[in-house]
LONU-337447 format. One line per field, with one value per residue (C-alpha): residue number from 1; residue in three letters; x, y, z. Coordinates in steps of 0.2 Angstrom, whole numbers, m for minus. Example, Ala and Ser with C-alpha at 12.3 -4.5 7.8 and 13.67 -1.06 7.14 Angstrom:
<atoms>
resi <- c(1  2)
resn <- c(Ala  Ser)
xx <- c(62  68)
yy <- c(m22  m5)
zz <- c(39  36)
</atoms>
This chain:
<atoms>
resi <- c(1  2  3  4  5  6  7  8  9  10  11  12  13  14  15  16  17  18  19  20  21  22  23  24  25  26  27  28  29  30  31  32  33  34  35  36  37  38  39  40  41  42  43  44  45  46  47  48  49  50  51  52  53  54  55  56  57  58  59  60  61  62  63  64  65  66  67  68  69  70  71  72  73  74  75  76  77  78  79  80  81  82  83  84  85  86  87  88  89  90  91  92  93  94  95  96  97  98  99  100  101  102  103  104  105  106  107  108  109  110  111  112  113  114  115  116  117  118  119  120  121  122  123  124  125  126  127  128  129  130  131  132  133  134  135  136  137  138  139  140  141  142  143  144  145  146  147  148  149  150  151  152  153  154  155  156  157  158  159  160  161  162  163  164  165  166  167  168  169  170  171  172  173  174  175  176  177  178  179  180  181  182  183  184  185  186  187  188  189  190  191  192  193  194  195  196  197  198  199  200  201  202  203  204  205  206  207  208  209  210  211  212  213  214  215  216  217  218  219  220  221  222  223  224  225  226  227  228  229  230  231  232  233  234  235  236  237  238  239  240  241  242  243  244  245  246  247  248  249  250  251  252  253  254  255  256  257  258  259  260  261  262  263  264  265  266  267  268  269  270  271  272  273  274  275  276  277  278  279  280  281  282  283  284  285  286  287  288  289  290  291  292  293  294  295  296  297  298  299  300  301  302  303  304  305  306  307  308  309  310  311  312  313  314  315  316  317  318  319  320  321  322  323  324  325  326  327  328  329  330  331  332  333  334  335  336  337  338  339  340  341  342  343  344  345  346  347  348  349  350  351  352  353  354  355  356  357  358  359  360  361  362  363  364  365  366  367  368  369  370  371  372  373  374  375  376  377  378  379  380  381  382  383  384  385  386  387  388  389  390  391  392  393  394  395  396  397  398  399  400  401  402  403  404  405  406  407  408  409  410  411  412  413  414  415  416  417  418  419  420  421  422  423  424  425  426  427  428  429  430  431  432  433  434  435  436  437  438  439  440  441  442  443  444  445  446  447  448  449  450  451  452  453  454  455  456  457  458  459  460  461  462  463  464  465  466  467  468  469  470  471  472  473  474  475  476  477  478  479  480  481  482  483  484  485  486  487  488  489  490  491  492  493  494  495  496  497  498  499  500  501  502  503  504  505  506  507  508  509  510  511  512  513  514  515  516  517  518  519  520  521  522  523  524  525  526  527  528  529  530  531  532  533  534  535  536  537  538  539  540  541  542  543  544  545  546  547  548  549  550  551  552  553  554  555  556  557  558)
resn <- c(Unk  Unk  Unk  Unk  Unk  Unk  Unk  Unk  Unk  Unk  Unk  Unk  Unk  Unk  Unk  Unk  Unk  Unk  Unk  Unk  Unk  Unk  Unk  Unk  Unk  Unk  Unk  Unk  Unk  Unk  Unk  Unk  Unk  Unk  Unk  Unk  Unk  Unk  Unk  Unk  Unk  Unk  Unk  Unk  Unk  Unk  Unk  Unk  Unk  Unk  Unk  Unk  Unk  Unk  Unk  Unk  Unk  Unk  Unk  Unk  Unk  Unk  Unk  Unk  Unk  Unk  Unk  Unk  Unk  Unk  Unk  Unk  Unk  Unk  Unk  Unk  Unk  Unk  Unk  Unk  Unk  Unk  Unk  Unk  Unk  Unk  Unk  Unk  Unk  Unk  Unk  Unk  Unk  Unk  Unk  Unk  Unk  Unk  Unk  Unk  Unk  Unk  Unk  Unk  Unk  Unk  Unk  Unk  Unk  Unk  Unk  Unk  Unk  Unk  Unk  Unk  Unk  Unk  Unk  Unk  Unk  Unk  Unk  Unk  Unk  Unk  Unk  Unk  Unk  Unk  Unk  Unk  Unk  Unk  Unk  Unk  Unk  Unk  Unk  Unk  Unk  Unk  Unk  Unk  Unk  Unk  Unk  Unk  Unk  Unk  Unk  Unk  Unk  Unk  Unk  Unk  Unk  Unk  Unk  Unk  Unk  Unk  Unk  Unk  Unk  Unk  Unk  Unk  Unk  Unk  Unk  Unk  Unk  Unk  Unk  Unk  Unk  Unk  Unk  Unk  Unk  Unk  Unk  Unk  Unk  Unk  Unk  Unk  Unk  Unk  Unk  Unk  Unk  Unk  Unk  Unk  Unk  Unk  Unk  Unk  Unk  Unk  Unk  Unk  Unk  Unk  Unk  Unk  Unk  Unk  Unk  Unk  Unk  Unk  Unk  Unk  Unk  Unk  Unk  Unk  Unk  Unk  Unk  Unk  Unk  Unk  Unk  Unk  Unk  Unk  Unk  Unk  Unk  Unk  Unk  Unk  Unk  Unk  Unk  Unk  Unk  Unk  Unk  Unk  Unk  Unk  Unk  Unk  Unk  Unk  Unk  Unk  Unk  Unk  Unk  Unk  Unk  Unk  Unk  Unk  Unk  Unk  Unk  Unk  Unk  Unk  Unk  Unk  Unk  Unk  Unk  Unk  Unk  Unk  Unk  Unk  Unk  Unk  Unk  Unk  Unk  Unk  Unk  Unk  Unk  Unk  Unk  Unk  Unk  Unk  Unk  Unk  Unk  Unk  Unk  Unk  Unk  Unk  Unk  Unk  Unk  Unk  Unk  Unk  Unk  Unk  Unk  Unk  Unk  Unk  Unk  Unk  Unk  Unk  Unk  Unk  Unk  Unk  Unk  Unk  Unk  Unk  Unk  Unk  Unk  Unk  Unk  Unk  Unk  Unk  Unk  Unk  Unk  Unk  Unk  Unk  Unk  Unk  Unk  Unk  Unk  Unk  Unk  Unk  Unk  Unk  Unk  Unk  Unk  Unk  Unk  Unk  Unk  Unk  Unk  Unk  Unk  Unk  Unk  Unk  Unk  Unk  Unk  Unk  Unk  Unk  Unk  Unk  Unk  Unk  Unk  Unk  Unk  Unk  Unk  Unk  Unk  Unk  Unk  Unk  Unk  Unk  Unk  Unk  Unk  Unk  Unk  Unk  Unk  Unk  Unk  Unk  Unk  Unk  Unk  Unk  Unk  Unk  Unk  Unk  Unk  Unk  Unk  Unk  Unk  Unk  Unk  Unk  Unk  Unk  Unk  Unk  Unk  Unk  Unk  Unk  Unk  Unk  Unk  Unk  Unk  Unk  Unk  Unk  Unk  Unk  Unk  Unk  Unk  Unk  Unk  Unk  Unk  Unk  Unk  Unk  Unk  Unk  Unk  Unk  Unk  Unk  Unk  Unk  Unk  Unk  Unk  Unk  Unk  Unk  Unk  Unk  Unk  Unk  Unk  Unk  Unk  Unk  Unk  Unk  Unk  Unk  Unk  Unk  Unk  Unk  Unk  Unk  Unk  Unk  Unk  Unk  Unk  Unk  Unk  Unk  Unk  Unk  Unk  Unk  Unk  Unk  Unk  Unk  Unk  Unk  Unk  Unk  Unk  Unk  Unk  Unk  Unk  Unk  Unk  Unk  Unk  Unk  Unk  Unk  Unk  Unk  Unk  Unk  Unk  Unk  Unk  Unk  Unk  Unk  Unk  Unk  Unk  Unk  Unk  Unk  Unk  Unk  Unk  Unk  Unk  Unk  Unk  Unk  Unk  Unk  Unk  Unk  Unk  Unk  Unk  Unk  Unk  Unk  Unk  Unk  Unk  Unk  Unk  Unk  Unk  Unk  Unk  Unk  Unk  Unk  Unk  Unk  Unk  Unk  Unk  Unk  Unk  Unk  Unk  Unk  Unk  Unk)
xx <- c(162  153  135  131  130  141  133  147  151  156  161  178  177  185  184  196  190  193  212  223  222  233  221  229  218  222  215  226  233  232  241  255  246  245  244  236  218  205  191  177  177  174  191  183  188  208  216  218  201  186  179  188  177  183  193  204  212  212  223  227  233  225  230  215  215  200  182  185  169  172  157  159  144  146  156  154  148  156  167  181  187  202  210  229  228  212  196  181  166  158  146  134  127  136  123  119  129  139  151  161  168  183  184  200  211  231  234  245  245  235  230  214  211  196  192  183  173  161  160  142  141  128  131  125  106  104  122  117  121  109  102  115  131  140  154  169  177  173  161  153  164  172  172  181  176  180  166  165  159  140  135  122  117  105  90  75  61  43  33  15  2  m4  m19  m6  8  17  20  34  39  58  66  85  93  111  124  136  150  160  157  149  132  130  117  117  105  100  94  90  84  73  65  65  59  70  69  71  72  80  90  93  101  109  116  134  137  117  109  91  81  69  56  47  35  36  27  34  26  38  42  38  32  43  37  44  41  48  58  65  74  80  95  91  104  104  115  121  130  138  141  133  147  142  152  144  132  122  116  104  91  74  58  41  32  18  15  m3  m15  m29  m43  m32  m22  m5  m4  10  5  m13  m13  m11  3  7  23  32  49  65  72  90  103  121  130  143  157  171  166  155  142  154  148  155  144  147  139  125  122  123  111  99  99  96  81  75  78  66  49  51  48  53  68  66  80  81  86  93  97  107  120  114  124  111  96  102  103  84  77  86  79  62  64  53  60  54  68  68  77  91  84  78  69  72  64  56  71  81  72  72  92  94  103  88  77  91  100  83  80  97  95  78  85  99  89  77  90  102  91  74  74  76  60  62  59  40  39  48  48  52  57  56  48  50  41  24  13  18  13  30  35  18  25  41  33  22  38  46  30  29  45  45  30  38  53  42  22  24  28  17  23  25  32  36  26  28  19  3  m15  m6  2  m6  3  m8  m15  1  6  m4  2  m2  12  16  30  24  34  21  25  43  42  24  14  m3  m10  m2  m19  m27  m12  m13  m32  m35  m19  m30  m46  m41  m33  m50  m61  m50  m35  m34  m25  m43  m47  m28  m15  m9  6  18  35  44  39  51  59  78  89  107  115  116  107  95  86  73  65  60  67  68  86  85  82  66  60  61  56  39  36  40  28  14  18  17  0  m8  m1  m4  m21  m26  m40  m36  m15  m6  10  25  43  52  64  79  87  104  110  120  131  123  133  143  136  119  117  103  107  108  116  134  131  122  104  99  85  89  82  102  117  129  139  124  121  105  94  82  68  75  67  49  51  53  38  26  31  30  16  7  6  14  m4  m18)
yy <- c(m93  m100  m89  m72  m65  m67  m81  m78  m64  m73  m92  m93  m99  m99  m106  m120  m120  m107  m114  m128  m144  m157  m170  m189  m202  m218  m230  m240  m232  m213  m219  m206  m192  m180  m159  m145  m141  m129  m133  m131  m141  m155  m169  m168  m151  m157  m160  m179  m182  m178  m196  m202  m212  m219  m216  m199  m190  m171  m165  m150  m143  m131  m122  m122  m128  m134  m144  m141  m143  m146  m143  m151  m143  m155  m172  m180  m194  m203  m195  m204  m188  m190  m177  m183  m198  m205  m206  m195  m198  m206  m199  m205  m193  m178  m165  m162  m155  m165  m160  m170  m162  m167  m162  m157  m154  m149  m130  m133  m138  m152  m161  m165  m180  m182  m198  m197  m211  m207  m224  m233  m248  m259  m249  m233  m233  m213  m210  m222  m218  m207  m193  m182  m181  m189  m179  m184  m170  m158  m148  m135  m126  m134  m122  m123  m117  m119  m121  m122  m139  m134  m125  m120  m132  m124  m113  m114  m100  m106  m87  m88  m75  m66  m52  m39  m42  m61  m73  m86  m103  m102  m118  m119  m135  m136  m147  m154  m163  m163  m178  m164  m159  m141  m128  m114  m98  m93  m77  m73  m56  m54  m40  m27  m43  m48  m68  m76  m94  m95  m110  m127  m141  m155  m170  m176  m178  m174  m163  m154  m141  m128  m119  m104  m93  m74  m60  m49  m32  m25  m39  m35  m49  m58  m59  m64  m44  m39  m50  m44  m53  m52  m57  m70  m69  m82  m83  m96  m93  m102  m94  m77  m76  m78  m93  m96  m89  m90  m80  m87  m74  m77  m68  m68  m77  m90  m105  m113  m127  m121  m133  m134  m118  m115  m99  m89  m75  m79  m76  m90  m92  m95  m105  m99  m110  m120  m135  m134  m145  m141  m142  m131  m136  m126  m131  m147  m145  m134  m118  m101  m86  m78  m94  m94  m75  m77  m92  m84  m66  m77  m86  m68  m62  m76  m70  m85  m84  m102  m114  m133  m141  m156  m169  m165  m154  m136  m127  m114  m103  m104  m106  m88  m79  m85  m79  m61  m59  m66  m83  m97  m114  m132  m141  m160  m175  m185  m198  m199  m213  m228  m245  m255  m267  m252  m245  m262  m260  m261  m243  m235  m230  m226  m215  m206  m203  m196  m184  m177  m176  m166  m155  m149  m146  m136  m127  m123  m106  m102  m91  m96  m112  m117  m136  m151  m166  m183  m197  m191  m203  m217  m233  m223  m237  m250  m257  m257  m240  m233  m238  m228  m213  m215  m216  m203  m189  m196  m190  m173  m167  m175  m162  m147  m143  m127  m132  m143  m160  m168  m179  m177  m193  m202  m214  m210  m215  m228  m219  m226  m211  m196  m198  m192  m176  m161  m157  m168  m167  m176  m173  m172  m170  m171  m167  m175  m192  m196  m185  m181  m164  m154  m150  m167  m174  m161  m163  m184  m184  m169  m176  m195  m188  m179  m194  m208  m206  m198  m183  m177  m158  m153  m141  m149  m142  m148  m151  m155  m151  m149  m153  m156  m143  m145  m127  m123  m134  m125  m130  m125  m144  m141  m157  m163  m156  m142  m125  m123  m137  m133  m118  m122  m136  m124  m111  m126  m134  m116  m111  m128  m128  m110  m110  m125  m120  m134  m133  m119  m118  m126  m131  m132  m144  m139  m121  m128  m140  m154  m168  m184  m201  m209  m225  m222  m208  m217  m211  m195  m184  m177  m188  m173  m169  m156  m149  m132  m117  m110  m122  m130  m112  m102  m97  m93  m106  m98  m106  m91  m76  m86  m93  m77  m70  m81  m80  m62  m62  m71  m63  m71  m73  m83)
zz <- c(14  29  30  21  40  54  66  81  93  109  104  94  75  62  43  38  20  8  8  m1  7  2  m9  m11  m20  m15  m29  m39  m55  m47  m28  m25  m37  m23  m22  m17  m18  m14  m2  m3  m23  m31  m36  m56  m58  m54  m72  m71  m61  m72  m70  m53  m44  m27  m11  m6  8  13  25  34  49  62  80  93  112  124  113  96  86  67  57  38  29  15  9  m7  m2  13  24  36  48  60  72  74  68  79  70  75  65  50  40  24  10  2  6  24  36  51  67  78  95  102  121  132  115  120  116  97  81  74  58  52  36  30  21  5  m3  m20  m25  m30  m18  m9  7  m3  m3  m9  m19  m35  m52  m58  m69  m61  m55  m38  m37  m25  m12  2  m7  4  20  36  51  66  83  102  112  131  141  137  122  111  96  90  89  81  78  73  67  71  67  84  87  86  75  75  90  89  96  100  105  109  110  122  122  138  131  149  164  174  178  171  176  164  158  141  132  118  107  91  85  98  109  124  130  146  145  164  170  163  171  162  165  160  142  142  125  128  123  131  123  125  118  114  107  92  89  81  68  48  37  25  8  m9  m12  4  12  28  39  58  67  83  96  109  122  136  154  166  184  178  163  143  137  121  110  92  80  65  53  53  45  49  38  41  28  28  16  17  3  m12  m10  m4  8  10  23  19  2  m12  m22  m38  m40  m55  m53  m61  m53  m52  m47  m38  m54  m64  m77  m69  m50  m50  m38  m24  m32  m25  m21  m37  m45  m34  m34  m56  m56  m45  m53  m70  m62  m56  m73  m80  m68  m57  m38  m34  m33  m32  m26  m37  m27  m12  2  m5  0  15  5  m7  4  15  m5  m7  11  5  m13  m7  m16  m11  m9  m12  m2  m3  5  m5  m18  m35  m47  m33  m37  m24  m25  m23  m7  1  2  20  21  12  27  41  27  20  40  42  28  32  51  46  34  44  58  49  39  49  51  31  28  10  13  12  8  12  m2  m1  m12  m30  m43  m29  m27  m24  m32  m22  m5  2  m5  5  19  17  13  26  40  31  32  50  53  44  53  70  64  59  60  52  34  21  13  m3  m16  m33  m41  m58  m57  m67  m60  m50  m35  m19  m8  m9  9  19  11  11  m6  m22  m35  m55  m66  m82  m100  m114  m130  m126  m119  m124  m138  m127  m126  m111  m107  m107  m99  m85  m83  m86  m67  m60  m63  m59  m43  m37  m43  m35  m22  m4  m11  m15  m13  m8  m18  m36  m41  m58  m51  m68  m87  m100  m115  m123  m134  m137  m134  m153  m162  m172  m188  m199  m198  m178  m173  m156  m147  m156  m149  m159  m154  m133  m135  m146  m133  m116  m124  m125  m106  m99  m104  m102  m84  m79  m90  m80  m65  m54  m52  m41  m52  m61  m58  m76  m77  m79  m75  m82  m90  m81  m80  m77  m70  m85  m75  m78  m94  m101  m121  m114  m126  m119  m106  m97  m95  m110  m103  m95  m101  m101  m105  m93  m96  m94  m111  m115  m127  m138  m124  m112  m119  m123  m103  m99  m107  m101  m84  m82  m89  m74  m58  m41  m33  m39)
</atoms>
């Protein structure tokens, strides 16, 4: 499954995942161990290959003629492609999306390898061992389309509050992959709104974008209660004819800062939310939409109103289920707990660009989307690290205007980084790592934060609190892993934080619990992070019904 809606009606495409592919690995001791797969998944769910780390190949074979573009949504974590034997692109970091087109292709068949590499080196700056799992694979869906010598790339929608309804800033971005000068027209529809963007010219192998602004008076608003959605068509033509066209959902939803409240449509928010990583025992992190669908009516289920997507970009699978059940969505860029020494790897800044590049590309239009983060309990205290953060916000709001910023911070009274992001954010876990108050805790960051950093006056949101259970573990002594234990502890973190004047909301950490690198597991029990509110299965700890509760209990607007 590609989209939950159908993003074609003129170009050609079709899905090459959702099919066996024949998976070799190719480290010593496993060589010549080759079979049958299915892709989209991850190679640790192949009996044999539960702790694999290193190299793979994927092949299969497909029918097209003229530019083929190949789309890999996502590629644990390095990925090698070749078209009949001749490489075609390179790409780092297993969760953003790639293409590659290959012009003036022979009318056949031909085969398609992937090379896939999840292995921890020095030329991997993001993919480390970690508190969760790098899985190896093609995770998320490969499409394949033909595509005429200029098409459409993309097409972005910015909604913006007008005297009568909503405005928007459309931008379309085209593509000319021949050794010819192309002139060509685009159009576009949305909401009862016809656009003209007229001609544009482009050089040889050439890409540009135009821009345009339109009104919508017919649009409805998106909200988390109501979240409606439209369909915007663009198309492109070349001598009077449609050769290509485009087809991404958007709704009409505006997203604002205003003194130290977060505005959704105007109104301030309170975030009720889980992080939740990509991770399942019977598919790693390639997830199908059953999967996603169950997690998210679970999340529903427990009062919250927002995902964050600990630590990386999600699946658009999941991101399209969101914008449709009203979910809002903290979506950040691809790193987690990175020393100093670490972020000076000369990969670190290239890669994290890479990441938010791709992100914000591919996943723009997402209504649920309403912040972008950075670097989570990163190098924030440090001169060096300031300047990484500084790029990288540089970059985000370069990408997008219409979105607030922010970083999930450890580092407690030290962070030097609160002038760049327009949102100011801890995570916090007393009660489980240290033995403070949750309401002292909350208020000596809050108060420290207003008294002596940059990040002054703006929104303050809690991006993790939590505590440990082993599914199971139950005991009349209240000790830490057991059930009681969590659930005693979520009921404290949950009315200190929502209880607290100053703070706009809370991401619990975890949803789920999840596997965490073998490499790395820091005496994590299982070797898996313990926190969730439901196991790895999703069964439910005695924490669910408490969580669910309290956040019922607190209304969705402050």
């Amino acid at each position: 499954m590609i989209r939950t809606f159908q993003t074609h009606e003129v170009r050609k495409s079709h899905e090459l995942s959702g099919r066996l592919w024949e998976f070799a690995p190719v480290e010593e001791g496993k060589a010549g161990d080759s079979r049958m797969t299915a892709v989209p998944g991850c190679w640790e769910n192949i009996p044999g290959f539960e702790s694999y780390r290193g190299e793979a190949v994927y092949r299969t074979s497909f029918s097209a003629q003229g530019n083929v573009r190949l789309e890999f949504k996502g590629v644990s974590h390095t990925a090698q492609v070749y078209v009949d034997g001749e490489k075609a692109a390179k790409h780092y970091n297993a969760y953003t999306p790639f293409d590659v087109v290959i012009p003036g292709m022979k009318d056949g068949s031909h085969t398609l390898e992937v090379r896939v590499d999840n292995r921890f080196s020095e030329a991997s700056a993001l993919h480390v061992p970690n508190d969760y799992m790098t899985y190896g694979g093609i995770t998320r869906a490969v499409v394949l389309e033909e595509v005429p010598d200029t098409y459409i790339q993309w097409v972005h929608v910015t909604p913006k509050r007008a005297d009568h309804g909503f405005s928007a800033d459309v931008e379309i971005c085209v593509r000319n992959v021949s050794d010819e000068a192309r002139k060509v027209q685009l159009a576009g529809s949305l909401a009862g709104t016809e656009m003209d963007f007229g001609s544009l010219e482009l050089r040889p192998r050439e890409e540009r974008s135009v821009s345009g602004t339109f009104l919508f008076p017919e649009a409805e608003e998106w909200s988390m209660e109501q979240p409606k959605l439209y369909l915007v068509k663009v198309s492109l033509s070349d001598g009077g004819r449609i050769v290509d066209d485009l087809i991404d959902r958007v709704g009409f939803r505006t997203v604002s800062v205003e003194g130290n409240r977060i505005l959704v449509n105007g109104r301030a928010v309170r975030i009720k939310g889980f992080c939740r990583h990509e991770d399942h025992p019977m598919f790693g992190c390639a997830l199908p939409y059953q999967a996603m669908v169950h997690d998210l009516n679970l999340i529903r289920d427990l009062g919250a109103n927002s995902v964050r997507t600990s630590h990386y970009p999600n699946d658009e699978i999941f991101l399209d289920l969101c914008d449709e059940l009203g979910i809002l969505v903290w979506e950040e860029n691809h790193a987690r707990g990175l020393s100093e020494e670490m972020m000076r790897n000369p990969n670190f800044e290239r890669q994290c660009e890479d990441v938010i590049r791709e992100m914000i590309t591919a996943h723009y239009n997402h209504s649920c989307i309403y912040i972008w983060g950075i670097l989570n309990e990163c190098a924030s205290h440090t001169q060096y690290g300031r300047e990484c953060y500084a790029k990288q916000y540089a970059l985000i709001r370069e990408l997008d205007t219409s979105r607030p910023r922010s970083s999930a911070s450890c580092q407690f009274k030290t962070d030097i980084c609160f002038g760049y992001p327009e949102v100011v954010s801890y995570n916090i876990y007393p009660q489980w790592y240290h033995d403070g108050g949750v309401t002292e805790t909350v208020d000596g960051l809050y108060q420290w934060v207003q008294r002596e950093t940059a990040g002054a006056g703006k929104p303050f949101l809690i991006t993790e609190i939590g505590a440990g259970a082993i599914y199971g573990y139950r005991t009349p002594t209240h000790d830490k892993w057991s059930e009681e234990y969590q659930e005693e502890t979520l009921r404290k973190q949950i009315t200190g934080v929502m209880e607290y004047e100053g703070c706009q909301g809370m991401y619990i950490w975890q949803f789920c619990d999840v596997r965490v690198s073998r490499e790395w597991f820091d005496k994590r029990p299982k070797t898996m992070n313990n926190k969730g509110i439901v196991d790895d299965y999703r069964r439910r700890k005695l924490s669910y019904e408490t969580v669910k509760k309290l956040y019922h209990e607190y209304p969705d607007y402050l």
